[in-house]
N, C-alpha and C positions, 0 to 999 in steps of 0.2 A: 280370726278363724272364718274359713268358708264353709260351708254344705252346700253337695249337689244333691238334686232329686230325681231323676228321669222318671217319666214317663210316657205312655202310648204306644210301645212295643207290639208286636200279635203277630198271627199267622195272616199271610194274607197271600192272593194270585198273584203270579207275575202278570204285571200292567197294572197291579192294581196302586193303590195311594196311602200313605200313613201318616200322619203327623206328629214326631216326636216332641217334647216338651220337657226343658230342664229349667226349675225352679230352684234358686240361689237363694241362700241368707246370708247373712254373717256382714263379712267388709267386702261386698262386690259394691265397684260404680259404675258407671255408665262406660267408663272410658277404659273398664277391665277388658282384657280379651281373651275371647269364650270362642271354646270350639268344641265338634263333632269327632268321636274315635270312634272306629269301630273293629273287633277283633273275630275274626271267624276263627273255629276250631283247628289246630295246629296249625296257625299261623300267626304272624305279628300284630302288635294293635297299630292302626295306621290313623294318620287323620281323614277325614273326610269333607271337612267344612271348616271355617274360623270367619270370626266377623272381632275388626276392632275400629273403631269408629267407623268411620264411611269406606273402610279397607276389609274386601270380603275373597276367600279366595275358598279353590273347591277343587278335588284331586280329578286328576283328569277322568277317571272313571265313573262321576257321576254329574258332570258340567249338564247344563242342559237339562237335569233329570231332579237334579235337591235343588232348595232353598235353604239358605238359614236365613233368619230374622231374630231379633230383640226386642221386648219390651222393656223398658231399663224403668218404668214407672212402678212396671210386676215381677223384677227383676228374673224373667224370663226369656230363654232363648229356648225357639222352634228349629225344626228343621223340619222343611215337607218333603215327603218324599215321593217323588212320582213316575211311573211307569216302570216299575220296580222288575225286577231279574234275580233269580235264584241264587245269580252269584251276589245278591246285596246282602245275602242271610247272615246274619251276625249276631254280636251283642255291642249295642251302640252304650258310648260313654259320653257324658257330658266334663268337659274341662275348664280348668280356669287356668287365665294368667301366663299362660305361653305365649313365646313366639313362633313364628312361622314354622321355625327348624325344630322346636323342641316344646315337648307338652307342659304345662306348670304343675305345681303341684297339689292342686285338688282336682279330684277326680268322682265323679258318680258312683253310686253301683253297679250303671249300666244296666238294660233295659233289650228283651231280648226281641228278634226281628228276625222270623221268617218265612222268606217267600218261599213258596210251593204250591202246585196244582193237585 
């Protein structure tokens, strides 16, 4: 069994910075791969980031602008988020155990995000 936890969600300006943070238990290891969803209102959930081992990839809409990272010691993965745009407002989910094409089957409760002035 997995659990995801997200956190660091909030309202914040465009341009401004956030640091999401999803803390795992159960049977994650190092070499599980963890990724970034996020779904805005009447729309689909998309990926947004995935990190599995030194293989990190990131939808073309936020290259340049997120980060994800691991600590597989605090079995946590981040995602920073920076220079942020109205269109980032979402509810971000943390995942496990997918591949690139398709999400696995643990999921967060997701963690809400949004930019506004």
């Amino acid at each position: 069994q997995v659990q995801l936890v997200e956190s660091g969600g909030d309202l914040v300006q465009p341009g401004g910075s956030l640091r999401l943070s999803c803390a795992a238990s159960g049977t994650i290891f190092s070499i599980t791969p963890m990724a970034w969803y996020r779904q805005a209102p009447g729309k689909q959930r998309d990926m947004v980031a995935r990190i599995y081992g030194s293989s990190i990839n990131y939808a073309e809409s936020v290259k340049g602008r997120f980060t994800i990272s691991r600590d597989n010691a605090k079995k946590t993965v981040y995602l920073q988020m920076n220079s942020l745009k109205p269109e980032d407002t979402a509810v971000y989910y943390c995942n496990a155990g997918g591949d690139i094409a398709t999400p696995g089957s643990y999921w967060g409760q997701g963690t809400q995000v949004t930019v506004s002035s």
